[in-house]
C-alpha positions in Angstrom: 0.0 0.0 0.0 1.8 3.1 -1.1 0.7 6.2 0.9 1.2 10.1 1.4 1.2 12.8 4.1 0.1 16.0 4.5 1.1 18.1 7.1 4.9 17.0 9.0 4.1 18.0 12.8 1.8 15.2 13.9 2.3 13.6 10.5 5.8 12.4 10.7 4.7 10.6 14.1 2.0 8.9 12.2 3.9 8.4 9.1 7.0 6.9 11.1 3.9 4.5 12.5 2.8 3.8 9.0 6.7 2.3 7.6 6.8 0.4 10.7 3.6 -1.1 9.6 5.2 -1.8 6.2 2.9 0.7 4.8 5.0 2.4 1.9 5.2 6.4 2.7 5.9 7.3 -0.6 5.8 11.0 -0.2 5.5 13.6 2.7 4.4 17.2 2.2 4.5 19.8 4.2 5.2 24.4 3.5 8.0 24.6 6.1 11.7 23.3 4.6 12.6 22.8 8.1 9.5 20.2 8.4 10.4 18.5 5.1 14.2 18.4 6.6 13.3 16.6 9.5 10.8 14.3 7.7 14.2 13.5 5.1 16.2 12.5 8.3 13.0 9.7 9.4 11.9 8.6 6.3 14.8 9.0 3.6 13.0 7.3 1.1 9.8 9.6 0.5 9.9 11.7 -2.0 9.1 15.6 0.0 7.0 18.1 -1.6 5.8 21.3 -0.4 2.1 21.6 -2.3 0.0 18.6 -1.2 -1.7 19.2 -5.3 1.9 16.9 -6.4 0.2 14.1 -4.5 -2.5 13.8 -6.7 -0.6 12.8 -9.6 1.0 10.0 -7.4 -0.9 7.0 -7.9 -1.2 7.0 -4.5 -3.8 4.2 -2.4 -4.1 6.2 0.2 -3.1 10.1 2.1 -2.6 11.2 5.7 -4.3 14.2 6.2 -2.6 16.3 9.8 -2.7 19.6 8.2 -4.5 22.5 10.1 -7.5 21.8 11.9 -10.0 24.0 9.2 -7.9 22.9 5.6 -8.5 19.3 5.5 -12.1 19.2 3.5 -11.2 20.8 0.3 -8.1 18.2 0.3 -10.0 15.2 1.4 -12.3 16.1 -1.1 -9.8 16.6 -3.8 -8.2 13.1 -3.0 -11.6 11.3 -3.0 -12.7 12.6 -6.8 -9.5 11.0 -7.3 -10.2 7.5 -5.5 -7.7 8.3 -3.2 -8.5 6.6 0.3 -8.4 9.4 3.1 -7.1 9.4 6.8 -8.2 13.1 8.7 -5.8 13.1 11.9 -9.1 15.0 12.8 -11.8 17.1 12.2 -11.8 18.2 8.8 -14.4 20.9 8.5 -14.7 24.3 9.5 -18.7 24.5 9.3 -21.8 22.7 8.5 -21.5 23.4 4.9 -18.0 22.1 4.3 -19.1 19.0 6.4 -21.9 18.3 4.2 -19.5 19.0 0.5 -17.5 15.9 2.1 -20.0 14.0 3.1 -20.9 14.2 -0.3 -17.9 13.9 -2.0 -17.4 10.5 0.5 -20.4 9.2 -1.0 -19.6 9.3 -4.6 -16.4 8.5 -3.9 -15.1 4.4 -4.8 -12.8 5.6 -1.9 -13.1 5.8 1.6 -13.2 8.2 4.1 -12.2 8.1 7.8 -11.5 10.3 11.0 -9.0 9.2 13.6 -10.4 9.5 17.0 -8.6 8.4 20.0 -10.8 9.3 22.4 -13.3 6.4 21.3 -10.6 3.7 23.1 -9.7 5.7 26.6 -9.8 3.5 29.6 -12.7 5.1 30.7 -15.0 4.7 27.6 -13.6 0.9 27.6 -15.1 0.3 31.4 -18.2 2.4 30.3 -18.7 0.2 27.3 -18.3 -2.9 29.2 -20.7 -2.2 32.2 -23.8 -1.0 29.1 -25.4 -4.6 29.4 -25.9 -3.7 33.0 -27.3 -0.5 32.9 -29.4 -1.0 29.6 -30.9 1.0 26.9 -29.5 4.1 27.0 -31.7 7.0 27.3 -29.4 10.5 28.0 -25.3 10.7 27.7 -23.0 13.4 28.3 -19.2 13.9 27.6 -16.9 16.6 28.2 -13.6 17.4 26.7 -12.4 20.6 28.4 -9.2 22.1 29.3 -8.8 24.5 32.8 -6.1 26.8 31.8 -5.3 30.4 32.6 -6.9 33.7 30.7 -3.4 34.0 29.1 -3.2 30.1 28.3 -6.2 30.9 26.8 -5.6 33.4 24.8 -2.4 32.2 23.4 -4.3 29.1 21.8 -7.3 30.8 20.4 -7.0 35.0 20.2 -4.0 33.8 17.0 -5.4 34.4 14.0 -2.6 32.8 12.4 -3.5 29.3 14.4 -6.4 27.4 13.5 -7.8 27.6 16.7 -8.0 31.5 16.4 -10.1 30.7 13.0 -13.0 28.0 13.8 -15.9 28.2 16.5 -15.7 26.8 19.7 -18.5 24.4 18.4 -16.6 22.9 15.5 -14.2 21.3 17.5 -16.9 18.7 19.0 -15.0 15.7 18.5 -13.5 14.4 21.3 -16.3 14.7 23.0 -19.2 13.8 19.8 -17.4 10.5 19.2 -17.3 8.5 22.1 -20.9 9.4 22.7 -21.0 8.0 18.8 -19.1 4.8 19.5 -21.0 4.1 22.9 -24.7 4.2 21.3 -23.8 3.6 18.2 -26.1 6.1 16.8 -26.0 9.2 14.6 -26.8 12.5 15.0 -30.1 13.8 13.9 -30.7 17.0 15.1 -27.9 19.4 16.9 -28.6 22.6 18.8 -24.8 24.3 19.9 -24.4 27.6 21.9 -21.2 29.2 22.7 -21.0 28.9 26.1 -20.4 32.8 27.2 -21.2 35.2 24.6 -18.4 37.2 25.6 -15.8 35.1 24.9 -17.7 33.1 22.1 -14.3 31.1 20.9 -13.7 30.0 24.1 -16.1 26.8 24.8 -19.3 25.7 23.5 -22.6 23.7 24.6 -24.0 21.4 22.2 -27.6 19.2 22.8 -27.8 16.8 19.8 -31.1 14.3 19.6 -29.6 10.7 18.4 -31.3 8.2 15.9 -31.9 5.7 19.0 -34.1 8.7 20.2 -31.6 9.3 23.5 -30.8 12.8 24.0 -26.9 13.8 24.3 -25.0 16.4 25.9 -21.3 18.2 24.7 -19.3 20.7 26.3 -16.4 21.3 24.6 -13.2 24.1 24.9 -11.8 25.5 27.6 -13.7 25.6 31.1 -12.2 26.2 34.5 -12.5 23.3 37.2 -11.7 20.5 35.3 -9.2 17.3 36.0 -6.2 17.5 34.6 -5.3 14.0 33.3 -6.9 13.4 30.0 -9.7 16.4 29.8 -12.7 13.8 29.2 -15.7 12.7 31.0 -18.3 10.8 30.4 -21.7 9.7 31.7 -24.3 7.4 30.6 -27.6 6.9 31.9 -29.7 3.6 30.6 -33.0 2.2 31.7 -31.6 0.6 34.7 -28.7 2.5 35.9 -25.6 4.8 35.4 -22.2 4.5 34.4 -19.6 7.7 34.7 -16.1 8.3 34.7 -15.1 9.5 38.2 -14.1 13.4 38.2 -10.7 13.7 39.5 -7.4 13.8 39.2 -4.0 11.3 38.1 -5.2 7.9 37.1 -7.8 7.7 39.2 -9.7 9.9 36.6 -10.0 6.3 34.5 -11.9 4.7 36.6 -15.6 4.2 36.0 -19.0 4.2 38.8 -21.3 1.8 37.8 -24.7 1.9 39.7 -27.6 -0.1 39.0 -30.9 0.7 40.8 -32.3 -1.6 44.1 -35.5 -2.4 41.8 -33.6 -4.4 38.6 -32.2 -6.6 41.7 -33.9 -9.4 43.6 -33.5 -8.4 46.9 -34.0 -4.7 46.2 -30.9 -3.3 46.7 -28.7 -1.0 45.3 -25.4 -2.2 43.7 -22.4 0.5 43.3 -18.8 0.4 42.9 -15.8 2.2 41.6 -14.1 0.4 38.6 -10.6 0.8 37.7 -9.2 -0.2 34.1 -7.0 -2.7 33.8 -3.3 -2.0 32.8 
């Protein structure tokens, strides 16, 4: 399988992972000669280009997309009119509209289209996964992926214009906290509702409800938020028919473990069954 890479920050770690594979990198891409240089030095054998439109005339199986954050779609889409299979380190689009010209472009496509999300295979999402038969159907789900950090930690990420966080909306960066909710029901969305969190600082965070095709209601906050753990930024909370499972709020490992309560009533002898789960190494 011969292969290509856009964008040499993240994209050298992945396309180191892909050689060692024995996935062919046949060439990297990336604007800055000092990222190409380094990339020469890891993978001596790619050919390096510095406009990801050379790749298209590669004959390529498959690209790497870890470009910025808001300029994946018009490549992924470029690549998939060419049957080109594409890899988005992650979220590709800047807006509704862009998602829906890839979602689109994905369906005509004989290639296929995927997102990377690590998030879906955390610890704590594995334990929640596992206890679902317990709790049942699941009716309401929240996650959170949210950073505490000072004003000026802040502000250095998202007030830069020249950084893609300073460009997109606090809702467009839902995935972290969209996808395990995903993975868990496995539903899709249907209907979204997203606010900014605080109007004066509208980049900041966001709140999004979003009405799955199981018919469960789901809950997103997303962004930068004071009070949070800070071991892996993610929470998550599931509520079925018959009980509750939730990653434990807190901090160090400890913030993998998983409560699993099931209500007195599903039991024989009426009572309550709770306990802290910890992932296994």
């Amino acid at each position: 399988m011969r292969v290509g890479v856009v964008g040499l920050g993240m994209g050298l770690h992945l396309a180191t992972w892909c050689a060692r594979l024995g996935i062919d990198v046949a060439v990297v891409c990336d604007r800055d000669p000092a990222a190409l240089a380094r990339a020469a030095e890891a993978l001596p054998r790619a050919r390096r280009v510095s406009d990801w439109r050379d790749l298209l005339e590669e004959g390529l199986d498959g690209v790497v997309l870890a470009n910025d954050f808001d300029a994946h779609a018009p490549l992924a889409i470029a690549f998939l009119e060419h049957g080109v299979h594409v890899l988005s380190e992650t979220a590709a689009c800047a807006d509704a509209a862009e998602g829906r010209r890839l979602v689109e472009a994905a369906e005509r496509s004989s290639a296929t289209y995927s997102l990377a999300e690590n998030y879906v295979l955390h610890p704590h999402v594995r334990l929640i996964r596992e206890a679902l038969p317990e709790i049942g159907r699941i009716t309401h789900i929240e996650a959170d992926y949210l950073h505490s950090m000072s004003p000026e930690g802040i502000g250095g990420l998202i007030a830069d214009p020249d950084h893609w966080r300073g460009r997109i909306a606090s809702t467009a960066y839902c995935t972290h906290s969209l996808s395990p909710i995903l993975a868990l029901t496995g539903a899709r969305p249907v209907q979204v509702t997203a606010f900014s969190a605080d109007t004066s600082t509208p980049r900041q965070a966001s709140v999004m409800a979003v009405r799955l095709s199981t018919g469960a209601l789901a809950l997103t906050r997303n962004g930068f938020l004071s009070g949070e753990p800070d071991s892996h930024w993610s929470w998550v909370s599931v509520r079925g028919e018959r009980g509750l499972a939730e990653s434990v709020r807190a901090q160090g490992d400890r913030a993998w473990s998983v409560r699993v309560r099931t209500e007195g009533w599903t039991h024989a002898d009426g009572g309550v069954r709770e306990e802290e789960r910890v992932p296994r190494p």
